[in-house]
C-alpha positions in Angstrom: 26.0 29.1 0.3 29.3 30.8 0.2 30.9 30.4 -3.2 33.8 27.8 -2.2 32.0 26.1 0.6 30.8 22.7 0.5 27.6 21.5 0.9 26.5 20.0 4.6 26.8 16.4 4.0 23.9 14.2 4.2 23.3 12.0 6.9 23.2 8.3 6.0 21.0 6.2 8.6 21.0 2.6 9.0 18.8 0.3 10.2 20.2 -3.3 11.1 18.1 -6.1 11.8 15.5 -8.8 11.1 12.8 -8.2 8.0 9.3 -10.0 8.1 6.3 -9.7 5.9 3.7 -8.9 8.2 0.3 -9.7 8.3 -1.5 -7.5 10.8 -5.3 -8.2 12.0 -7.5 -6.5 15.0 -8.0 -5.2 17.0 -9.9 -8.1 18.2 -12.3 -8.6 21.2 -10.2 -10.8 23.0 -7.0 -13.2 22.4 -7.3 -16.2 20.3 -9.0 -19.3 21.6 -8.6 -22.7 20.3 -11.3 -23.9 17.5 -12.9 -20.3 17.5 -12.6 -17.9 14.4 -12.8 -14.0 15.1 -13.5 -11.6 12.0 -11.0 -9.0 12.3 -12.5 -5.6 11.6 -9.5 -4.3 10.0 -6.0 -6.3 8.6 -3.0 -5.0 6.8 0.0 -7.1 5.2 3.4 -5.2 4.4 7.4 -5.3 5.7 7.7 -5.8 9.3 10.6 -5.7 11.6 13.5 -3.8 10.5 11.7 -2.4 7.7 9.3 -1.0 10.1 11.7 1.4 11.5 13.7 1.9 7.8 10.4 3.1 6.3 9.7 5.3 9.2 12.9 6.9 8.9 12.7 7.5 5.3 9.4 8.8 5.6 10.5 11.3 8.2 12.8 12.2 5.0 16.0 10.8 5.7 18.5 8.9 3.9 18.2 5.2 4.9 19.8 2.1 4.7 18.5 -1.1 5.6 20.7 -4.4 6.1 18.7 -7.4 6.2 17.8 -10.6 4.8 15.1 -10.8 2.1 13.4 -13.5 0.5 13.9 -14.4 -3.3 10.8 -16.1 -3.5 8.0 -13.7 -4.2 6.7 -12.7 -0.5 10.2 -11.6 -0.7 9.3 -10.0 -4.4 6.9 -8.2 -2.6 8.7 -7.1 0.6 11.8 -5.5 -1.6 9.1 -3.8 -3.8 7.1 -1.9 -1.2 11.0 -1.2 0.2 12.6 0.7 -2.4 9.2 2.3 -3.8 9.8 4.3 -0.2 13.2 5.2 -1.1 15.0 2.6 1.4 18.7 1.4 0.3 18.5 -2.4 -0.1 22.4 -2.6 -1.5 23.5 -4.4 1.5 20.1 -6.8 1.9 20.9 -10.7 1.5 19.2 -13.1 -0.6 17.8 -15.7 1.1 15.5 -18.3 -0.4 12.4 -17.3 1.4 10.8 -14.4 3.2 10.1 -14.5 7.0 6.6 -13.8 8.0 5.0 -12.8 10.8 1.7 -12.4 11.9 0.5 -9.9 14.3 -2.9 -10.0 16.7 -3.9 -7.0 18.3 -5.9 -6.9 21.0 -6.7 -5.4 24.7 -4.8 -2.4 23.4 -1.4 -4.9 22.7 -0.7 -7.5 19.9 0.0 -11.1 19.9 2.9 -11.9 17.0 4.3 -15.7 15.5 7.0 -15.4 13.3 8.4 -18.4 10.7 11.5 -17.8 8.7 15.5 -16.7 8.2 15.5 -14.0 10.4 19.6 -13.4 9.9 21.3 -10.0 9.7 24.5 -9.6 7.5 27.6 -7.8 8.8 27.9 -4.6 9.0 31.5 -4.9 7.9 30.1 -4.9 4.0 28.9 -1.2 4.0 31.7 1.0 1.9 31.7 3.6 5.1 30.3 4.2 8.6 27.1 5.2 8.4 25.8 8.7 10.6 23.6 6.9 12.5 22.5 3.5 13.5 19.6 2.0 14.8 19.8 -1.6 15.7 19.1 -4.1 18.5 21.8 -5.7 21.2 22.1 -9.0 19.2 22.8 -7.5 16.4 25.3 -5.5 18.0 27.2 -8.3 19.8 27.4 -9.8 16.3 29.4 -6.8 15.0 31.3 -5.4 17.7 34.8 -5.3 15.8 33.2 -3.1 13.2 31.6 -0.8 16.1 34.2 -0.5 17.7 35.9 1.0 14.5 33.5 3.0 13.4 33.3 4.8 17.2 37.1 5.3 17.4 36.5 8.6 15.4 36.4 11.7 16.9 36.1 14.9 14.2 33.3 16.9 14.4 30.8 18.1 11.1 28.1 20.2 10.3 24.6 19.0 9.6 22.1 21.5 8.7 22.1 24.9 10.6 23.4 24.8 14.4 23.4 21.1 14.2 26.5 18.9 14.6 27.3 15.8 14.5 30.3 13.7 16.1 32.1 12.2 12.8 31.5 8.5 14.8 28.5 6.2 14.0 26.3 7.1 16.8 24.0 4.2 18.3 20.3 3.6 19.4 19.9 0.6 20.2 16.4 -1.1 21.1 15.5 -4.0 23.5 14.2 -7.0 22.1 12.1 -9.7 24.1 13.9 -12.4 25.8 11.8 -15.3 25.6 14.1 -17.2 27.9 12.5 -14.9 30.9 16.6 -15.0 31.9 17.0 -11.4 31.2 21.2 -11.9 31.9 23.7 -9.4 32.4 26.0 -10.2 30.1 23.0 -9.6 27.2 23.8 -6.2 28.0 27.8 -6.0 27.4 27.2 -4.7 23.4 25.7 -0.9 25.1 29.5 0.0 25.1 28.5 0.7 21.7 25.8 2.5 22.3 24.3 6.1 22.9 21.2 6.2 23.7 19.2 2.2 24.7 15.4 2.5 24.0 13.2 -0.1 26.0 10.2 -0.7 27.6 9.8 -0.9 31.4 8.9 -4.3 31.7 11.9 -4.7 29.9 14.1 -2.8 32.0 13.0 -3.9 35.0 13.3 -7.1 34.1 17.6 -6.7 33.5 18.0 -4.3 36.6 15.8 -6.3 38.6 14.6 -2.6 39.5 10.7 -1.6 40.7 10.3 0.7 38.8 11.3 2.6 35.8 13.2 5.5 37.3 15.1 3.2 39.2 15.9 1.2 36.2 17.1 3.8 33.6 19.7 5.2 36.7 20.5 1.6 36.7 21.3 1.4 33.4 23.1 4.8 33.1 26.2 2.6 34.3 26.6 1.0 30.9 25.3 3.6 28.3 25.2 7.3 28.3 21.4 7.5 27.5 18.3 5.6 28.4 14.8 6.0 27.4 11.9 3.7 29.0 8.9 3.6 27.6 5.7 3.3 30.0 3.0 2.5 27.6 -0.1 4.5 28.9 2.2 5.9 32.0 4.4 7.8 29.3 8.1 8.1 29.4 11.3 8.2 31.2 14.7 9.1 30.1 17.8 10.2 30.9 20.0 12.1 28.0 22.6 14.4 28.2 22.6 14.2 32.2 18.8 15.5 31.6 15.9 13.7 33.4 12.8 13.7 31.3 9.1 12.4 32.7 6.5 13.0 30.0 3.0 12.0 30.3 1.4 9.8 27.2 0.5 11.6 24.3 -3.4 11.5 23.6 -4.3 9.2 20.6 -7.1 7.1 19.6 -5.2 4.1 19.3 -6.0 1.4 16.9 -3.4 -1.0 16.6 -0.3 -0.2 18.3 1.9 -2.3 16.6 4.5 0.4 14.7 4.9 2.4 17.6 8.1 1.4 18.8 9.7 1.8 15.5 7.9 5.6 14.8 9.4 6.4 18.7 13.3 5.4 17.5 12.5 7.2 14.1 12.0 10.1 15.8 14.1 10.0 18.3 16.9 9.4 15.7 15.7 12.7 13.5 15.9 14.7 16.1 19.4 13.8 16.8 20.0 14.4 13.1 18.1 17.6 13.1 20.2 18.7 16.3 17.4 18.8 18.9 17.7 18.9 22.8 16.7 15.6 24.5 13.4 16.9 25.6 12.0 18.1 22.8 13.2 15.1 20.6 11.4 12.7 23.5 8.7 14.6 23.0 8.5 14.2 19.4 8.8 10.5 19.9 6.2 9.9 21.9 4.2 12.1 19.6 5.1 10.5 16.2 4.3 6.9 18.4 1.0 8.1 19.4 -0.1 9.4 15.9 1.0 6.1 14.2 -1.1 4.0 16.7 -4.2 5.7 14.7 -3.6 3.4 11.9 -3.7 -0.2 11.3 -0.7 -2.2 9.9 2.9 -0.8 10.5 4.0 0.0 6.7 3.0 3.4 6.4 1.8 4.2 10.1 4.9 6.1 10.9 4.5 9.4 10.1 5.8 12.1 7.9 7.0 15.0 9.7 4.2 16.6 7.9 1.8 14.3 8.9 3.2 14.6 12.8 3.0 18.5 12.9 -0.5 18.9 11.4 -1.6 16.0 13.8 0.3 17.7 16.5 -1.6 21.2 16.3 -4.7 19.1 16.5 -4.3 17.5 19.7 -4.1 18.6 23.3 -0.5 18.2 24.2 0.3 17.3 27.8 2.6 19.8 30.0 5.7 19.4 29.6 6.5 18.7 25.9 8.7 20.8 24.2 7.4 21.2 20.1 10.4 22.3 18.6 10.1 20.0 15.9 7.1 22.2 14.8 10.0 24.3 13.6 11.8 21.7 11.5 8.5 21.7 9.0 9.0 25.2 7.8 12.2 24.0 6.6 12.1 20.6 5.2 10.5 18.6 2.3 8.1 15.5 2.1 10.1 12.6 0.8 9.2 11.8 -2.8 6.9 8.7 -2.0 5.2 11.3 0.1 4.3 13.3 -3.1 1.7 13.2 -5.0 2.6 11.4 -8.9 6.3 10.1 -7.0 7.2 9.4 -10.3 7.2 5.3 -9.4 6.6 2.6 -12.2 3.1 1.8 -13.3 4.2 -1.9 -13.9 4.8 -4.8 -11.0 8.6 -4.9 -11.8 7.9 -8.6 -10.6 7.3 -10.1 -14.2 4.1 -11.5 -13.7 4.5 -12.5 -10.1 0.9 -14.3 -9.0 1.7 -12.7 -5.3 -0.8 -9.7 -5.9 0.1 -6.1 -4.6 -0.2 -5.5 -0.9 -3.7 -3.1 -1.1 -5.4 -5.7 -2.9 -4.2 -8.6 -0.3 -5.5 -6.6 2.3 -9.1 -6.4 0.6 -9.3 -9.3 0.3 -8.9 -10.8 4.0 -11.6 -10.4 6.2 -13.1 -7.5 7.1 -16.3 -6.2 8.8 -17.4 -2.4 9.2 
């Protein structure tokens, strides 16, 4: 670096949304019946939700904030430890007397879920300064749309890592969440004024375009956001970014439980925005970094590491079509400390004698058959 020259800033990413304590069990032969117990060959328990998509972000080595609500009892204890042993920001998390939880069934290739608990999001308005990036879904959004609208009024430009630049406003991706109303209304849409790129899956938005299909639906949508990405499950992808129409096919995996893969696709997606990458080749390494964590079970630490992804990557057959540029980002970057081996974390349960036992030794401890 030129002697004089300041160093390129580091992007601050935040995640905004609900946090669970997962428990994750399957896959299983086929959905729950009443009165009948199924052994789950494999189950996980770990932070859910939000934290699903903050861990894979900071795993992917970026810096990561995530505003939520977390228990003070100890699910909660355990939630906030597995958290900031990964190197997630929990400055802005509110105390709240008890953790949500969630458990998640997989099956037929999908999951079942049935959450219990304060499921709030604080405002945004608390953070000290607008964060790079945000990831967050459209409730959330509604809630804060005087501090969006603030923090996308800027318009300077900055440099972030070679050839890469990023607009000095907080740029959005926002994701979909269920509507169990099966109303799917217009107006649930009004907060994408915020927003940069909206990441759903078809069902979803065919259900708010009232569309056939997904093409039709993301062209739809292109009248309220500048970016759409629909995900098409074993059909693949379709966006629209940057007035570029991308069709990718699914990426090959041997998919176990694909319950993180939403959150590993937006983790991406949001890297390679970060890392300055054109729209193809950052939906490609979406769908890639979704595919590879569907090989694990749980959701904690399925995202992976850009490490992980590229070594994976150069394993598989990659469809036509994908653009691996990211391959290039490896040579350049370094694992995140949890990544490494001795991180240098505490030997002791900083929960004083907590009798909520570590997550690992949860896990072996629920049923499990070979």
């Amino acid at each position: 670096m030129p002697l004089g020259e300041s160093p390129a800033p580091t992007p601050k990413v935040c995640v905004a949304g609900p946090l669970v304590l997962a428990l994750v069990m399957g896959p299983l032969e086929h959905a729950p019946r009443a009165g009948e117990e199924q052994i789950s060959p494999t189950s996980s328990i770990a932070p859910g939700g939000s934290a699903n998509q903050a861990i894979a972000l900071a795993r992917l080595g970026l810096d990561t904030e995530l505003i939520c609500s977390i228990g003070i009892d100890e699910a909660g204890a355990l939630v906030r430890q597995m958290l900031t042993a990964h190197h997630v920001d929990l400055e802005h998390a509110a105390r709240v007397p008890s953790q949500a939880i969630t458990v998640a069934l997989g099956f037929e290739e999908d999951r079942a879920l049935t959450t219990s608990g304060d499921l709030k999001v604080p405002a945004l308005s608390k953070l000290r300064a607008a964060p790079h990036a945000l990831v967050a879904e459209l409730g959330v959004l509604a809630d804060n749309a005087d501090t969006l609208r603030e923090w996308r009024q800027r318009g300077s430009v900055e440099r972030i890592g070679e050839g890469a630049e990023m607009i000095d406003r907080t740029w959005v991706l926002s994701e979909c969440r269920w509507d169990p109303t099966g109303r799917w209304k217009q107006s649930d849409l009004d907060p994408l004024q915020y927003v940069d790129v909206f990441s759903l899956n078809e069902h979803e938005a065919v259900s708010y375009t009232r569309k056939s299909d997904a093409k039709s639906a993301a062209r739809q949508l292109l009248w309220q956001v500048p970016g759409v990405v629909v995900t098409r499950g074993a059909d693949g992808v379709f966006a629209v970014i940057d007035d570029e129409e991308i069709s990718l096919p699914a990426a090959p995996a041997r998919t176990i439980d694909p319950t993180s893969a939403g959150h590993a696709f937006s983790a991406a997606l949001v890297y390679a925005r970060v890392k300055g990458l054109h729209p193809r080749a950052a939906v490609s390494m979406a769908m890639l970094a979704a595919a590879r964590s569907t090989e694990s079970m749980g959701s904690f630490l399925a995202a992976p590491t850009l490490k992980e992804l590229c070594e994976w990557t150069k394993t598989c057959e990659v469809p036509e079509g994908y653009d691996l540029a990211f391959l290039d980002l490896a040579q350049e970057s370094v694992e995140p400390v949890s990544d490494q081996v001795d991180a240098g974390l505490p030997d002791e349960d900083p929960r004083d004698g907590s009798a909520f036992e570590v997550a690992t030794d949860i896990a072996k401890g629920l049923p499990y058959r070979s």
